[in-house]
N, C-alpha and C positions, 0 to 999 in steps of 0.2 A: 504494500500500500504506500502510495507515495503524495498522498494529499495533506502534504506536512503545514501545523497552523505555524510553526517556525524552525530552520534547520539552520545550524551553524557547522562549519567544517574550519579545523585551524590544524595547519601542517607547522610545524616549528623545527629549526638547528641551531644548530652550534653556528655564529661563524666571529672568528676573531675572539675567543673567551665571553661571545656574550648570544644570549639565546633570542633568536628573531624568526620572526614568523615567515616564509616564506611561501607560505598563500592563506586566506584569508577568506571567507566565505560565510553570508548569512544573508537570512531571506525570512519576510513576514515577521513573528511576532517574536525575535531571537535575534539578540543585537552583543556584539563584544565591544567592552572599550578598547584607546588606545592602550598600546604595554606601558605598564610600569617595572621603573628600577628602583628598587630602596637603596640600593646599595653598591657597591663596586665587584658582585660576584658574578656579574652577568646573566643573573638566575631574572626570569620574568615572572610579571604577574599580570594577567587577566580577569575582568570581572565581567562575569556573564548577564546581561539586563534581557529582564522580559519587560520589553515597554507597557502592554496590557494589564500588568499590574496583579495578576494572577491567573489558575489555572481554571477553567470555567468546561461545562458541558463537552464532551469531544471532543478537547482540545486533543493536538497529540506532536511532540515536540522530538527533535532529533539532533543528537548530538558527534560528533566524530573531530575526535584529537589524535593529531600522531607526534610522535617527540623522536627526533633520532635521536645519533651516537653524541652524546655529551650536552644533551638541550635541559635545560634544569629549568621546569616550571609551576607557577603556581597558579589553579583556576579555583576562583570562588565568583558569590555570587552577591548580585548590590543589595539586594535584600531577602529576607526571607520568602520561601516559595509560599505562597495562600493558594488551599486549592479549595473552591466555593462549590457548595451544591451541585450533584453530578445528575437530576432527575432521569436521562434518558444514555446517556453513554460515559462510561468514565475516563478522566483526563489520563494521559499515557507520556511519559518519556521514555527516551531510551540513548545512551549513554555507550559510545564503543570507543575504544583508548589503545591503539598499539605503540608498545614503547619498544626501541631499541637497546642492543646492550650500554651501560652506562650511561643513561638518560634517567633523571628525574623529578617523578609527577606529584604533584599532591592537589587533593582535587576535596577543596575544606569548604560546600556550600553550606551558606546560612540553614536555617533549622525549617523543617518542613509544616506545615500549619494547617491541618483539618479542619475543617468546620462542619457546620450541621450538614447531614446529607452526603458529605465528600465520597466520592471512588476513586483514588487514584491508584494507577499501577506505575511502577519504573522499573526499568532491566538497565543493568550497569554488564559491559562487555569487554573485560580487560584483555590483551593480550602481550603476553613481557618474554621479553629476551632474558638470558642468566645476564646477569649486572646490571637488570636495570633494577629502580628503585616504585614505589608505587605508595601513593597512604592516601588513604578515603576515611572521611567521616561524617556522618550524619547525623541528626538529632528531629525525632518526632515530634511532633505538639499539636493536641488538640486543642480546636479552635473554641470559641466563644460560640454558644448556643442558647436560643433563647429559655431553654425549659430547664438551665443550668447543670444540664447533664454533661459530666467530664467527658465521656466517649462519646457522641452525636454521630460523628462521622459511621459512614456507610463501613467501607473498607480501604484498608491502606494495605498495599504487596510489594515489598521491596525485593527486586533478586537483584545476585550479584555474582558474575561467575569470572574467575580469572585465572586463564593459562597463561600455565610457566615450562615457556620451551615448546607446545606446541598440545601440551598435555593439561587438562583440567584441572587445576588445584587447590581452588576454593568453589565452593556453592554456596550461599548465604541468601538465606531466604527468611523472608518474615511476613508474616501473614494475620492483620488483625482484624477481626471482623467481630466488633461488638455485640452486635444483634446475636450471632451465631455462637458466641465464646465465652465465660463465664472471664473478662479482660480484664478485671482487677484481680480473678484468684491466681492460683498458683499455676506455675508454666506461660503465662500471658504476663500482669503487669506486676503482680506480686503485691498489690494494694498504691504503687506507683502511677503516674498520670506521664511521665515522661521518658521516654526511650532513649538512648544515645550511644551510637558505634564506632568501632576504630578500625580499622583492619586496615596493616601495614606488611610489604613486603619488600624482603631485600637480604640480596648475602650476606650483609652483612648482622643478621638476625643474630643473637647467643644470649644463653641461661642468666648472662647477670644484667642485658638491657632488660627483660621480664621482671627480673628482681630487681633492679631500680625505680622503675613504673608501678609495681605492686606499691614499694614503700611511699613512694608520692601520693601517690591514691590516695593512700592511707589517709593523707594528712589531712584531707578536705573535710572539713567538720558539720557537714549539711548532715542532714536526712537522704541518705542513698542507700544501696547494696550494688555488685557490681562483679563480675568475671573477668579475669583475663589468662588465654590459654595458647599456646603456639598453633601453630595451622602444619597440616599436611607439607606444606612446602615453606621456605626460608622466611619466616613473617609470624605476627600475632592478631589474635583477636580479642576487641574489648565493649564488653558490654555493662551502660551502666542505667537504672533501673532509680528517676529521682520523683522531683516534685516540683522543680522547676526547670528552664532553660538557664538559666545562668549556672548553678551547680553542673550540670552537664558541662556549659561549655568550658569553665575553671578547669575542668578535671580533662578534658579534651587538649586546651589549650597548655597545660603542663607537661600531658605525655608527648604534644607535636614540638615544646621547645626541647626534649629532651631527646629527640628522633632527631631533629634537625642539627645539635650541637656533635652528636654520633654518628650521622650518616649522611650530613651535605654539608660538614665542618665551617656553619654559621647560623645566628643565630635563626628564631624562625621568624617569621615576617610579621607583622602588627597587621593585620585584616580589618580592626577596625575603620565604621563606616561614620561614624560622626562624634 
């Protein structure tokens, strides 16, 4: 199906120690800013704007980034995704990302925002070379409803599948459907209103990054609970289970400056929007 309500396409390289786009491509309701440089590493940053203002009936959005050998990038997004009422079809992205060896990604969009009615699906399609680098993370929030019900939304379906080398190495799927799901009990939200993910991969992965991230976690003095456990292939995964967005993003934003100091030997970038 190719009746996309916005598609954006961004090829990027290396050239001369600093990472530039080398075609650039978007249509309809999917717009990139210009690059930003924070700094002298030549790493870039993009920010993804949906002009529309949020995700509405059938919308259905398309994504595709590729980074070669030594392109070091960062995409996020100008604000949080709001996806509104889906009565007849539900809004769709979908998200595909090939990285070369020694290229990398991190791809830290704002928090995603349900509201009453929502359907949204997203598919994330990664595919990596050994030495590239890759970190995603997300955070759920439902929206405001009028009848003050924390869950309202319809359904929210996140997948996430990422070959390493040519081979399947993560699947991440999450699947919430209020109506159908007992969402605050156990296995779903755990009496939590808020979701939030990490899943990062890279050779450079070992037993004592995990054990420095455990002990960080720690320190965050909200109301949370939270996992984190290695993945099938050179990477971890982190699940944290709160009450607000800001808790999530502390606890986010800790484990991404502490990946960043050990795995793109600078610090991580300030994504704040205002």
């Amino acid at each position: 199906m190719t009746d996309w309500t916005g598609s954006l396409s961004l090829d990027l390289e290396e050239r001369l120690g600093k990472t530039v786009a080398k075609r650039v491509y978007f249509q309809g309701a999917f717009k990139v800013m210009r690059p930003i440089y924070a700094d002298h590493s030549g790493q870039v940053c993009y920010y993804l704007l949906n002009p529309g203002g949020g995700y509405l009936d059938g919308d259905r959005y398309k994504m595709e980034i590729s980074a070669d050998e030594g392109s070091k990038v960062t995409l996020t997004t100008q604000s949080a995704t709001k996806v509104y009422k889906t009565p007849k079809s539900y809004a769709y992205q979908e998200t595909e990302i090939s990285l070369k060896k020694g290229s990398y990604l991190e791809y830290l969009p704002d928090p995603l925002i349900a509201y009453e009615n929502a359907y949204y699906k997203q598919k994330n399609i990664v595919y990596m070379e050994r030495g590239a680098t890759f970190i995603y993370t997300d955070i759920l929030t439902p929206g405001w409803s009028a009848s003050g019900d924390k869950f309202s939304y319809n359904t929210i379906q996140l997948v996430t599948e990422i070959y390493w080398d040519g081979k399947l190495g993560v699947f991440d799927h999450i699947k919430l459907v209020p109506k159908q799901q007992n969402i605050s009990g156990l296995g779903f939200m755990e009496g939590y209103t808020h979701l939030g993910s990490m899943i990062a991969v890279s050779e450079q992965m070992d037993d004592a990054l995990l054990d420095e991230l455990y002990e960080v976690i720690q320190t965050e003095e909200s109301n949370f609970t939270f996992g984190i456990s290695n993945i099938a292939i050179p990477g971890f995964s982190l699940r944290i289970l709160a009450n607000a967005t800001q808790t999530i993003e502390r606890i986010l934003n800790q484990c991404h400056a502490i990946i960043s100091e050990k795995w793109n030997n600078r610090p991580a970038s300030s994504l704040r929007k205002y």
